[in-house]
VMD Tcl script that draws the C-alpha trace (Angstrom):
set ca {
  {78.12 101.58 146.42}
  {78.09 97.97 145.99}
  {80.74 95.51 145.44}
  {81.14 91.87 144.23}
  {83.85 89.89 146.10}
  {84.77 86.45 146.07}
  {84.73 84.04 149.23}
  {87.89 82.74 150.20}
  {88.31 79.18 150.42}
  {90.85 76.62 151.77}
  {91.80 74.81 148.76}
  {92.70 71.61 151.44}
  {89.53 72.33 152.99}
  {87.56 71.74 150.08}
  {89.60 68.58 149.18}
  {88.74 66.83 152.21}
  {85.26 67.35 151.58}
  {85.68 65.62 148.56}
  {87.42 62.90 149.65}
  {84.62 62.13 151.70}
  {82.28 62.37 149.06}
  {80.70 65.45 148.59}
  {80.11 66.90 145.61}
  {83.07 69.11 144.31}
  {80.72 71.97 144.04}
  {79.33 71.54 147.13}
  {82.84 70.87 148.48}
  {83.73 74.24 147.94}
  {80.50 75.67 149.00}
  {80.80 74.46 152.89}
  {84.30 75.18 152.78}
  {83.30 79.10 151.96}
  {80.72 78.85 154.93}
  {83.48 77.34 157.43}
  {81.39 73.59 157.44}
  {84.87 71.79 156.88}
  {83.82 68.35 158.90}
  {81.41 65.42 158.89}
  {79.89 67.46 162.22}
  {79.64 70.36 160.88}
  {76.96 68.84 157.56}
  {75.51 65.96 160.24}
  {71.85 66.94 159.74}
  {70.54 63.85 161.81}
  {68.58 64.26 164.88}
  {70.60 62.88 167.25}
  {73.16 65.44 166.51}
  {71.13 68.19 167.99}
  {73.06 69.56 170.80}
  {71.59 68.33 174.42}
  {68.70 70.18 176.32}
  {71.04 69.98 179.19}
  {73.14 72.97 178.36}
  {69.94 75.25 178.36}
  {69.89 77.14 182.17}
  {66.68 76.71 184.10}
  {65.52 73.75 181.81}
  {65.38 71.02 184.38}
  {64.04 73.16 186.58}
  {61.30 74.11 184.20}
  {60.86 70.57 183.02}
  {59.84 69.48 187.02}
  {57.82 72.89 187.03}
  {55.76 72.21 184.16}
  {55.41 68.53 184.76}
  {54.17 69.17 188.44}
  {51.44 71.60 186.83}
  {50.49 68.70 184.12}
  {50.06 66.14 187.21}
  {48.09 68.77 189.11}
  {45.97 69.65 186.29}
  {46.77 73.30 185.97}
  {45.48 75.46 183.54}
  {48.48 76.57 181.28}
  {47.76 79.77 178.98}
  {50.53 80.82 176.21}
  {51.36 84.19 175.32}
  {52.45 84.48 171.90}
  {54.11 86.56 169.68}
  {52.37 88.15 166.74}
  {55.28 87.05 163.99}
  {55.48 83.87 162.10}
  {58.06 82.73 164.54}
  {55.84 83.77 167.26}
  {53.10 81.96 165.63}
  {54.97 78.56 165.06}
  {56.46 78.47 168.57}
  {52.47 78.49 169.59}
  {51.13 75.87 167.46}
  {54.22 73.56 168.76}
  {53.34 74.35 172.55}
  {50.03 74.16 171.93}
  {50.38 70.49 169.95}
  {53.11 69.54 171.90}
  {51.79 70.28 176.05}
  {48.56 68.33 174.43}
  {50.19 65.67 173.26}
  {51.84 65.55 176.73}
  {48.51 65.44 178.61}
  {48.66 69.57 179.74}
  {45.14 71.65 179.54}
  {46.15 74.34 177.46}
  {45.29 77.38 175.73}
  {46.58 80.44 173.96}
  {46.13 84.37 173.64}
  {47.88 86.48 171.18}
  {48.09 90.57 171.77}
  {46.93 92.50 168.80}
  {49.87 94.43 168.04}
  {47.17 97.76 167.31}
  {45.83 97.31 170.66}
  {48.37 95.93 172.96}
  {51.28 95.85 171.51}
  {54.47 93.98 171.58}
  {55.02 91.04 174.77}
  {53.45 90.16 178.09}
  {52.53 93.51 179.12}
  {50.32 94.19 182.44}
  {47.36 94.94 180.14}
  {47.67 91.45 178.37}
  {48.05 89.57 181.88}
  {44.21 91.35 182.89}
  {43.18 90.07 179.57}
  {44.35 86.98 179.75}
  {42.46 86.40 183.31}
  {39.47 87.53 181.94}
  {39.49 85.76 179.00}
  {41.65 82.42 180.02}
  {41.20 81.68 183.60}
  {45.09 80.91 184.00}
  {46.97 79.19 186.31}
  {50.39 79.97 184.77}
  {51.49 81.72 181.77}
  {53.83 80.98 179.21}
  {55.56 83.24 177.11}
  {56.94 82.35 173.92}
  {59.13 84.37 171.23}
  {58.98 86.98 173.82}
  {58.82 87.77 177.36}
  {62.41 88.28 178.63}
  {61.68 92.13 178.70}
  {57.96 91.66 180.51}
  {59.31 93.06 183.89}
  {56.06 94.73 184.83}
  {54.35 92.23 183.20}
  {55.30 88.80 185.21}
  {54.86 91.44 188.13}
  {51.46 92.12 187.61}
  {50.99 88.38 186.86}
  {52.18 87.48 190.22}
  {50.27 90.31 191.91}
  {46.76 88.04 190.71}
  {49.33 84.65 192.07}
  {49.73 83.63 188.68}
  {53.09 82.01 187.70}
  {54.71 82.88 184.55}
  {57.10 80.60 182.60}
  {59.33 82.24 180.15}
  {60.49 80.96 177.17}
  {62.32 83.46 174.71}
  {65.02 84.14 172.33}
  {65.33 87.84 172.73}
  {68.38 89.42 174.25}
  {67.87 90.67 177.79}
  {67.55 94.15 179.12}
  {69.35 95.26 182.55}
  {66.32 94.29 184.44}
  {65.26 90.05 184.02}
  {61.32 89.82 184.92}
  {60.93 87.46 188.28}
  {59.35 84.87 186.30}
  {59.12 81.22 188.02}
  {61.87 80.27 185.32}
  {63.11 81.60 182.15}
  {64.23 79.80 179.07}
  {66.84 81.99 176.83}
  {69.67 80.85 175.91}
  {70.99 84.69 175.30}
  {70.29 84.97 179.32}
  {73.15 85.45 181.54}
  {74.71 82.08 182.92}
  {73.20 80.26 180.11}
  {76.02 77.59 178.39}
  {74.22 76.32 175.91}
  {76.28 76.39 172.67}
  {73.70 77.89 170.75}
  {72.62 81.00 171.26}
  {70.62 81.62 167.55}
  {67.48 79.26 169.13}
  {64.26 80.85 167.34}
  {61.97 81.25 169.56}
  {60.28 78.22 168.33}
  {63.58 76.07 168.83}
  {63.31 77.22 172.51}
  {59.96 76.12 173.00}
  {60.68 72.49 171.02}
  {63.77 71.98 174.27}
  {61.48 72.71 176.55}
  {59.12 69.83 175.57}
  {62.41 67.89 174.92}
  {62.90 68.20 178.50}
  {59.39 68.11 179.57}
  {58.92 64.59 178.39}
  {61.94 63.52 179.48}
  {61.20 64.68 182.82}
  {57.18 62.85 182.92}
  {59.12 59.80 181.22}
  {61.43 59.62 184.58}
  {58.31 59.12 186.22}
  {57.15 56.63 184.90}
  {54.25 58.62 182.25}
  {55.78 56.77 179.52}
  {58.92 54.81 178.55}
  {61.09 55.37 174.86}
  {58.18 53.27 173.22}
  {55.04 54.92 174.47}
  {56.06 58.04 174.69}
  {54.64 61.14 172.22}
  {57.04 61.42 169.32}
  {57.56 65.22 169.69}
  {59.69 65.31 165.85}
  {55.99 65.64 164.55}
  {56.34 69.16 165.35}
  {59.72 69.41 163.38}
  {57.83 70.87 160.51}
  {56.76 73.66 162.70}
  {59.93 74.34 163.48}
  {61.33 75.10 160.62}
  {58.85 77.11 159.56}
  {59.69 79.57 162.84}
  {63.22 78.97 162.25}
  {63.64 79.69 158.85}
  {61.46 82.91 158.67}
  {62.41 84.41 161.59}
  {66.14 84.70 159.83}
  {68.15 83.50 163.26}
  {71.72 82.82 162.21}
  {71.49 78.77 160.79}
  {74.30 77.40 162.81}
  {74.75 73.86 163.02}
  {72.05 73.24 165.22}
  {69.39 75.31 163.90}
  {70.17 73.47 160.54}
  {69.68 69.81 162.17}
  {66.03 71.38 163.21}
  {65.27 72.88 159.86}
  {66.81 69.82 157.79}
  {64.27 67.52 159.86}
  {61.80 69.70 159.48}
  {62.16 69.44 155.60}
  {62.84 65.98 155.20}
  {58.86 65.43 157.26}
  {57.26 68.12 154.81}
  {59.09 66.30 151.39}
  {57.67 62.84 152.86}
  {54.28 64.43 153.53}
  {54.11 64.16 156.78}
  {53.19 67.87 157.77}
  {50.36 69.44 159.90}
  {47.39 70.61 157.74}
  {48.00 73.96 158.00}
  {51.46 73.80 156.71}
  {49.98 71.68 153.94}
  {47.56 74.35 153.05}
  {49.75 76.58 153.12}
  {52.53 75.17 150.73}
  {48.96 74.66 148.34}
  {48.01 78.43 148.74}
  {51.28 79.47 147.54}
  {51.81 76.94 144.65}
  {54.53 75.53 146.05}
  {55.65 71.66 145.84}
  {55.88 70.41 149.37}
  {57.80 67.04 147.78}
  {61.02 69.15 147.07}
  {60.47 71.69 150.05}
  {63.09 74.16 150.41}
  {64.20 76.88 153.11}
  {63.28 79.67 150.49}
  {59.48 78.02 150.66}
  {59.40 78.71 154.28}
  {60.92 82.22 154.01}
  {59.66 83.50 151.00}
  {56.29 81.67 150.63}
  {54.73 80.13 153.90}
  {56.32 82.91 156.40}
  {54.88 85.75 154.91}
  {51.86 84.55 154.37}
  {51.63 83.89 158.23}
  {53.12 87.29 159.00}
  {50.42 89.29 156.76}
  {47.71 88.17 159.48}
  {50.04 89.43 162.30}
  {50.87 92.79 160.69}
  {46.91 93.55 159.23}
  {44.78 91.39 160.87}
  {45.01 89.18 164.16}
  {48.05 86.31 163.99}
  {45.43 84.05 166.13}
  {43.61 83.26 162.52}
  {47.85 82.26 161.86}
  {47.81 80.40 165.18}
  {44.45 78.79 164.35}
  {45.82 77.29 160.79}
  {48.64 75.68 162.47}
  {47.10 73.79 165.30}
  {44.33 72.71 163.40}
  {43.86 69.18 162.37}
  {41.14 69.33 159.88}
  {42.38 69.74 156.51}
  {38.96 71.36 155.26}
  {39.39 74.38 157.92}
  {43.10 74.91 157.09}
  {42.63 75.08 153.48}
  {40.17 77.97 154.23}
  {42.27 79.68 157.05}
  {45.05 79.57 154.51}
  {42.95 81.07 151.82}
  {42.01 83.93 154.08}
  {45.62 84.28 154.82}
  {46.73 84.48 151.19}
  {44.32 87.64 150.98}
  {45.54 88.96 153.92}
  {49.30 88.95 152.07}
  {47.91 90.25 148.96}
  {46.59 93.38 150.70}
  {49.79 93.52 152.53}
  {51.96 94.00 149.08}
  {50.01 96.11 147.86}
  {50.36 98.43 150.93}
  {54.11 97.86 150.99}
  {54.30 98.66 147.80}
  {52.45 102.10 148.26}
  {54.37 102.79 151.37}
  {57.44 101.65 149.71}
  {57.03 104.73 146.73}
  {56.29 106.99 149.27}
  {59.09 106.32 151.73}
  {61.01 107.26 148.35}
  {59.77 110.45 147.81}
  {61.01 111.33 151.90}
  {64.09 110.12 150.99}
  {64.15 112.42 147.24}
  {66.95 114.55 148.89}
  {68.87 111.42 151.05}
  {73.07 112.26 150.83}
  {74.30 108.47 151.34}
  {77.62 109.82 152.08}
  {76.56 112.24 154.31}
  {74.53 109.70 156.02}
  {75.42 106.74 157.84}
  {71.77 105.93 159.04}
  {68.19 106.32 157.80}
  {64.99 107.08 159.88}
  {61.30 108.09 157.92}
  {57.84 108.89 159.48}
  {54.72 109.14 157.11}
  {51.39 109.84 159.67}
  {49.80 107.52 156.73}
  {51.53 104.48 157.24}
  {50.43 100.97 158.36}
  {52.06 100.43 161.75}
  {51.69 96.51 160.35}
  {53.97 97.15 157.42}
  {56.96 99.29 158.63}
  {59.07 96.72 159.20}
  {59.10 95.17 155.52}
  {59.29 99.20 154.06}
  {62.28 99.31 156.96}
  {64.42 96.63 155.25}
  {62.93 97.09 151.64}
  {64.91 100.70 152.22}
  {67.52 98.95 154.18}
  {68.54 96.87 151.12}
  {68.59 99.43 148.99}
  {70.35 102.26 150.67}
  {72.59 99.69 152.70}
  {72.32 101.68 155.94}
  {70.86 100.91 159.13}
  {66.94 102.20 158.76}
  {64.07 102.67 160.89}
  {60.84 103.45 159.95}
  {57.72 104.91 161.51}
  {53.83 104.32 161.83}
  {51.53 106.67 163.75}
  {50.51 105.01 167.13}
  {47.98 106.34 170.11}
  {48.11 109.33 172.55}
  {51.01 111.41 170.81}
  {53.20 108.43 169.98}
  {55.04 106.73 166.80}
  {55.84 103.12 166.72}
  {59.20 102.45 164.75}
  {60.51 98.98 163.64}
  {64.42 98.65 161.91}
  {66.26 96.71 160.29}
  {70.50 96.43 159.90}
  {73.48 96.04 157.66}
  {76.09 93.36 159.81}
  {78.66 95.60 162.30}
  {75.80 97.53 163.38}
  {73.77 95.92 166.20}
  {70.57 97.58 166.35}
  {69.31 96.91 169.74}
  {72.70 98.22 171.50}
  {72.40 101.13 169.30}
  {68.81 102.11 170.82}
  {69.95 101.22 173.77}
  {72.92 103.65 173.79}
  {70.19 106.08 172.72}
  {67.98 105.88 175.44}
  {70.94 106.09 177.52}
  {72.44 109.07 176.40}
  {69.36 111.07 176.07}
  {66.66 109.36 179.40}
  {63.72 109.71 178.63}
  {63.61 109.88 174.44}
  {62.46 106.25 173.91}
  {59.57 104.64 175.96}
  {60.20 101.46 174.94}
  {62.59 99.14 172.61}
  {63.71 95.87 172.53}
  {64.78 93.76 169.85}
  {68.49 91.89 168.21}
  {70.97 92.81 166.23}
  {69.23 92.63 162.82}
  {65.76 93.81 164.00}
  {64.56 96.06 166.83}
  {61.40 98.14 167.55}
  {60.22 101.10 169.42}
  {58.07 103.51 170.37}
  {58.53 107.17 170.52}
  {56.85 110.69 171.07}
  {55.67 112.03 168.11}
  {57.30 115.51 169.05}
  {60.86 113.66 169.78}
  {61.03 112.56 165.79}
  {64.31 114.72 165.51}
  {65.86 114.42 168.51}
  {65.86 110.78 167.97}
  {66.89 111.08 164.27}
  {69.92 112.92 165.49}
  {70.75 110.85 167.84}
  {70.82 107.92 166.02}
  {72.87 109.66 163.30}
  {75.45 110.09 166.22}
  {75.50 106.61 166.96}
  {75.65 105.17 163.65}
  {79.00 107.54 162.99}
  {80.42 106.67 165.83}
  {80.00 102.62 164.80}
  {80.04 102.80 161.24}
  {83.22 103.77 159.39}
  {83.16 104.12 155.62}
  {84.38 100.93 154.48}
  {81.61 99.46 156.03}
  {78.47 101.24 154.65}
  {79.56 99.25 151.30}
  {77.56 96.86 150.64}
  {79.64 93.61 149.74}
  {78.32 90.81 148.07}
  {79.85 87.81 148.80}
  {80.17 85.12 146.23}
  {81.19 81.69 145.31}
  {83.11 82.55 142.30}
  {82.38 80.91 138.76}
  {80.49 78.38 137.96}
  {81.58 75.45 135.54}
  {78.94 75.58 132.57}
  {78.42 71.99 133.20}
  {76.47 72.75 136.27}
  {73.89 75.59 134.77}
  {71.25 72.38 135.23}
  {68.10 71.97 136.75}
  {69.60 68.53 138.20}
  {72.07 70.47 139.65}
  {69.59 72.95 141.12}
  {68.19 70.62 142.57}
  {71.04 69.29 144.32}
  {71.51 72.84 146.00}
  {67.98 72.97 146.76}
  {68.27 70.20 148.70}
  {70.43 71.52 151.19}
  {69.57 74.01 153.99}
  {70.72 77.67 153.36}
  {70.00 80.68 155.35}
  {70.75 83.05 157.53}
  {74.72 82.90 158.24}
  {74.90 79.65 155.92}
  {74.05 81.64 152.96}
  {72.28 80.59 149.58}
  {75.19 80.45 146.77}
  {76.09 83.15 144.42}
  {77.58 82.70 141.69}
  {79.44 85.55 139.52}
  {80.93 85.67 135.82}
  {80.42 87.46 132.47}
  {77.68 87.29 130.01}
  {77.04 89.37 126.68}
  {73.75 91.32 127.16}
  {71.74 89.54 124.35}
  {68.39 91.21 124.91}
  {66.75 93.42 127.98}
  {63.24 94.78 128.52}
  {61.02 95.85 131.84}
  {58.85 93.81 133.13}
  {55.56 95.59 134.95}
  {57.93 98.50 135.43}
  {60.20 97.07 137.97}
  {61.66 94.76 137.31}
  {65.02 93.95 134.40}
  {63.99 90.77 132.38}
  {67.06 89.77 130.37}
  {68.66 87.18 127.80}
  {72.31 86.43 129.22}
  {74.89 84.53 126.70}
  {78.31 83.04 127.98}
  {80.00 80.81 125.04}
  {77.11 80.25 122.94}
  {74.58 79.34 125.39}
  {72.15 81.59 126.24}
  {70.20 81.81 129.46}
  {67.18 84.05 131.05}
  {67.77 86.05 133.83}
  {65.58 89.06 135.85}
  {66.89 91.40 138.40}
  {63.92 91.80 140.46}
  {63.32 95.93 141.51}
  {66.21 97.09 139.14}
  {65.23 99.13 135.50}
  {68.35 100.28 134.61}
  {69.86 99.92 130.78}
  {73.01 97.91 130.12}
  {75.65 97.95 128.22}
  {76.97 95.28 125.56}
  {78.79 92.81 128.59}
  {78.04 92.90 132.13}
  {79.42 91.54 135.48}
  {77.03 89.73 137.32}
  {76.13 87.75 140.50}
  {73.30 85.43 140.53}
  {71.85 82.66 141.92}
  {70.66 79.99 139.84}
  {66.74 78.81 139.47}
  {64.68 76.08 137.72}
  {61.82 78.35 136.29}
  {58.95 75.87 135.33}
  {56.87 77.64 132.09}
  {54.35 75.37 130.00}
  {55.49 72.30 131.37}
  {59.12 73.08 130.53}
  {61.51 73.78 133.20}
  {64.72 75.89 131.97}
  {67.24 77.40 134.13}
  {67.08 80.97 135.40}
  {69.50 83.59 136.74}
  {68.31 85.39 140.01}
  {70.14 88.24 139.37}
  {71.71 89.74 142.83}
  {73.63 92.80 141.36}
  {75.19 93.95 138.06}
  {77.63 96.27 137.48}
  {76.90 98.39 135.03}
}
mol new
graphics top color blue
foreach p $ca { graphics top sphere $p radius 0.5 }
foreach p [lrange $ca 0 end-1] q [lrange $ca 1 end] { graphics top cylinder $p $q radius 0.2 }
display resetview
């Protein structure tokens, strides 16, 4: 059951944002989202909130600058996600740029699996020669991992977004702001973002003695494009800080000033970097770096990032374009046959939803897992076929339900059922025996009635109300695409009444329509939707300049419909 609402908005809220010059609109927009001050819009970089506040980030700033000075071999650990990915290519640019010797090694999620596990640490000697590791985008769950690192003496630095476990690894420092005694007023850092402060403080630290002064020193907002990349695609919440990072990060890419591989990447996708967007990042240039991470190896990701020869990236990003071709086409495979599991599915008898298929791509669960997610509007998990007996499950959640305390209630009320999880409250992943498949599924049932009450299994979708006709421009468009929207800042939605002029299916999934409100007609398609309409029809949408022959018209993203 889905439901369109209306936002609530402060009526003095939004006039004050007038008064100060925003645009009425837009006035009414921030007011919805609770950004009711000149602080809470101020995208420049010197609002971004102090390294200071971060715990252990002096400490890791004389750390790392004492292994720069004694020319120690520094090896990253990434993650195998676009996030993951990004918050490599900025420590590897950004440790160079600072005068470390640096490398990187990225686990093959088939082989290795997920963080800085003891079997990655012997790799990583064999391969790397370290004399300290850094993790990034993960790490704060590597207990055994940073203890078979020390075991060979090699330190470990920890940088991570994650949310902790009982147990922290006894890593020479760790960077998390979700880590216990940590004040820093953020706690929705990507991991990327938590990697960038750590440079912040890095150089900072080298400038105190003496490396550099304000002049000569590296101008680390080069990586700012990076950032937002990791930022934006890995969907942390876009608080005020996070949207100083990704606004930055957008302004460089709009002036051209981008790394190649983010260049290529923005060509690859036929996108116009001059009016980048967050939607580019998310919908466009993340998922082409997550295809090489979920079917390939995310190094060839890594690789198109920290290049600087525009030649190579354009070919990296070609490859990588493939790679997310391939990767549709087995979503959208797995995505009919998750379906067909779920023939018989009760949604009122059910307040969660877990599927195995021994066919599926371990690489591609977690896109089926919110694909079914969105549809079904309960928390799902899906599963892949692992090694030795195993299943490896990835999830994704509707807001009230936090996935990784859910698992973790699991695995405490039944020891032994998962071998391992970790995750937030949106995403999580885990592993299970094959044979457990049941147990699990009813005891994450138990936990999702226990969490869940009725009201909140439907779905609600938020909107900004009506819009004035005189906005349904492409000048107007632009004006929202200008400003950053994501994750807990969303991307308006607008809702009214049209007359149903004309509908037909497009490549049998999708709703391509002719909307009409007071004469004026306008095109709209509900993406994954085939159902018939009536005569009138309520619907929320978000508005889009489609370009066609040279002529750009508006367009109505079509969210929901009652019909």
């Amino acid at each position: 059951m889905t439901r369109i609402a209306v936002r609530q908005v402060n009526p003095h809220e939004t006039e004050a944002l007038k008064r100060n010059g925003i645009h009425p609109v837009l006035a009414r927009l921030y007011a919805g989202r609770g950004a009711v001050n000149n602080n809470d819009l101020n995208t420049d970089l010197s609002s971004l909130l102090s390294p200071s506040g971060l715990h252990q980030l002096d400490r890791a700033a004389i750390f790392l600058a004492d292994a720069i000075e004694q020319k120690k071999r520094l090896i990253i650990v990434a993650d195998y996600d676009c996030d993951g990915a990004t918050a490599c290519a900025v420590g590897i640019r950004g440790f160079r740029m600072l005068g470390a010797i640096v490398d990187y090694i990225v686990p093959n999620r088939f082989e290795y699996g997920y963080g800085l596990t003891p079997e990655i640490v012997a790799l990583t000697i064999k391969e790397k020669s370290p004399d300290i590791i850094i993790t990034v985008d993960n790490g704060i769950a590597s207990v055994e991992g940073v203890a078979a690192a020390a075991a060979q003496g090699i330190q470990v630095v920890v940088t991570d977004h994650h949310l902790p476990g009982d147990c922290l690894p006894d890593a020479a420092v760790i960077i998390n702001p979700n880590q216990p005694d940590c004040q820093f007023l953020s706690k929705n850092l990507a991991g990327v973002g938590v990697i960038f402060y750590v440079l912040l403080a890095l150089r900072a630290e080298m400038r105190r003695r003496g490396r550099f002064d304000q002049h000569s020193q590296p101008k680390l907002d080069s990586l700012l494009d990076l950032v937002a990349l990791g930022t934006v695609a890995d969907v942390v919440r876009l608080d005020t800080n996070n949207r100083i990072l990704v606004a930055q990060g957008l302004k460089r890419i709009r002036l051209g000033r981008m790394c190649p591989g983010i260049a290529a990447l923005y060509r690859v996708s036929g996108r116009e970097p001059r009016s980048a967007a967050p939607f580019d990042l998310g919908f466009a240039l993340g998922p082409r770096l997550n295809a090489a991470g979920r079917l390939a190896d995310m190094a060839l990701g890594i690789e198109c990032l920290i290049t600087d020869d525009d030649a190579l990236a354009w070919h990296i990003a070609q490859e990588l374009n493939a790679i997310n071709a391939d990767r549709k086409d087995i979503e959208r495979e797995m995505q009919d046959v998750a379906l067909l599991h779920l023939d018989s599915f009760e949604p009122n008898a059910n307040h969660t939803i877990t599927v195995f298929d021994e066919n599926w791509h371990q690489g591609v669960i977690g896109i089926v897992a919110s694909r079914l997610k969105d549809k079904f509007y309960r928390p799902t998990i899906t599963f892949a076929p692992g090694d030795d007996g195993l299943i490896k499950g990835s999830g994704r959640s509707i807001p009230g339900f936090h996935l990784r305390d859910a698992l973790d209630l699991v695995s405490k009320k039944v020891p032994g059922l998962i071998q391992k999880f970790g995750g937030h409250a949106m995403a999580a992943g885990l592993t299970l025996k094959i044979d457990d498949l049941s147990t699990f599924q009813a005891a994450f049932e138990a936990v999702g009635k226990q969490w869940l009450a009725k009201e909140q299994l439907e779905r609600i979708i938020d909107t900004d109300g009506k819009l004035e006709e005189a906005y349904f421009t492409t000048d107007f468009i632009q004006l929202l695409d200008d400003q950053v929207w994501g994750q807990g800042f969303p991307p308006p939605i607008f809702w009214d009444e049209f007359k149903v002029v004309s509908q037909r299916i497009l490549k049998e999934r999708h709703l391509k329509l002719v909307l009409e409100k007071n004469g004026v007609r306008y095109d709209g398609i509900w993406f994954g939707h085939t159902e018939t309409l009536g005569e009138r029809a309520n619907v929320a949408f978000r508005l889009d300049a489609n370009e066609y022959n040279g002529v750009t018209k508006v367009q109505l993203m079509i969210e929901h419909i009652d019909v």
